[in-house]
N, C-alpha and C positions, 0 to 999 in steps of 0.2 A: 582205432575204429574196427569193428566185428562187422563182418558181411555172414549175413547165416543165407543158406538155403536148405527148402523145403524139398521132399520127394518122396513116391513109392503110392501117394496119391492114386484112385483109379473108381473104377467102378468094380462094386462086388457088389451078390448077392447075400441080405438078409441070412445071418448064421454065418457067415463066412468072416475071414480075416486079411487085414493088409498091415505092413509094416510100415510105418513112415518115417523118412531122415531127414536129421536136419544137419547139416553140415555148415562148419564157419570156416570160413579165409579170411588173411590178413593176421589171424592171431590165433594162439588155442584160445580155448572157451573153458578147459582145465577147471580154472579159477574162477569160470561164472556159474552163477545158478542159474539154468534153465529150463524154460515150461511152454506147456502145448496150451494154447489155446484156441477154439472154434467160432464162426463166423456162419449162421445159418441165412438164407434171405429174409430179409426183414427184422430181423434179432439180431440183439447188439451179441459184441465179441462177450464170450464164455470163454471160465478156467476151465482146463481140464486135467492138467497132470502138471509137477513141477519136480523136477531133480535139484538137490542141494551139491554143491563143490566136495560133500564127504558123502555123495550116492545116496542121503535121505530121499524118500518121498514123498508125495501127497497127492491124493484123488479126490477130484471132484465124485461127491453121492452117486453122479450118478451113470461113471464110468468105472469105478472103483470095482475089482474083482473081474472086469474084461479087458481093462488097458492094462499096462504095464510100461512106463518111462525109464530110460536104460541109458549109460553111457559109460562105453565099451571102449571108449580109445580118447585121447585130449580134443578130437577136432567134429567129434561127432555125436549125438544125442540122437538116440533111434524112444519113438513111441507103436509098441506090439497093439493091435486092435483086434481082439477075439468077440463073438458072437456080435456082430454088428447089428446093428435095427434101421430100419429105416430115418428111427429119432437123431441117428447119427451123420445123416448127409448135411454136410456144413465144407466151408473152406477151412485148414487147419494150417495155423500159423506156428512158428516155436518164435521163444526170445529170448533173449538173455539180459543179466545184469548181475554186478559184480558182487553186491550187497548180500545178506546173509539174512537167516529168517525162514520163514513160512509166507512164499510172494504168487498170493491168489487173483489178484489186479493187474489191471494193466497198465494201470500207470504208475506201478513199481519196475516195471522191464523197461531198459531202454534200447537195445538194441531190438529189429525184427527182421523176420523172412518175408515175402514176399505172397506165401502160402499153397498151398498143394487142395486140390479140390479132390474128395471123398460124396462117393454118391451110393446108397445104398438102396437096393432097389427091393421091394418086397415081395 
């Protein structure tokens, strides 16, 4: 069993940047592929970045070239957020699964965090 947590969540200003972590216990995550997805009010959960077990990545259109998905140690997955927008305030979850591929869905992840709330203010 993977327990991931979310952080680094907060409130910034439009233009500005936050880092967010996701961290797992109980196990490394090494060996999973993991991805950020977002959760706005009223709007179902969105992909937004996913790291592969050999450090590939993938961006969603329309974070692509501001985010950056990173994984710097076995037990951690960090997503960098430059030039924020207002379009950006959502709950941001990560998650993992052990499976291989390009996993833009969410009902390809099975494990998940709990999620970190990002609020950009214009």
């Amino acid at each position: 069993q993977v327990q991931l947590v979310e952080s680094g969540g907060g409130l910034v200003q439009a233009g500005g940047s936050l880092r967010l972590s996701c961290a797992a216990s109980g196990r490394t995550i090494k060996n999973y592929r993991v991805g950020w997805f977002r959760q706005a009010p009223d709007k179902e959960r969105e992909f937004v970045a996913t790291i592969s077990q050999n450090t590939n990545t993938y961006y969603a259109d329309s974070v692509r070239g501001r985010f950056s998905i990173s994984r710097d140690n076995p037990n951690t997955v960090y997503l960098q957020m430059n030039s924020l927008g207002p379009e950006d305030t959502a709950v941001y979850y990560c998650a993992a699964d052990r499976s291989y591929g390009i996993h833009t869905t969410t009902r390809e992840y099975d494990y998940w965090g709990q999620g970190t709330q990002v609020s950009v203010s214009s």
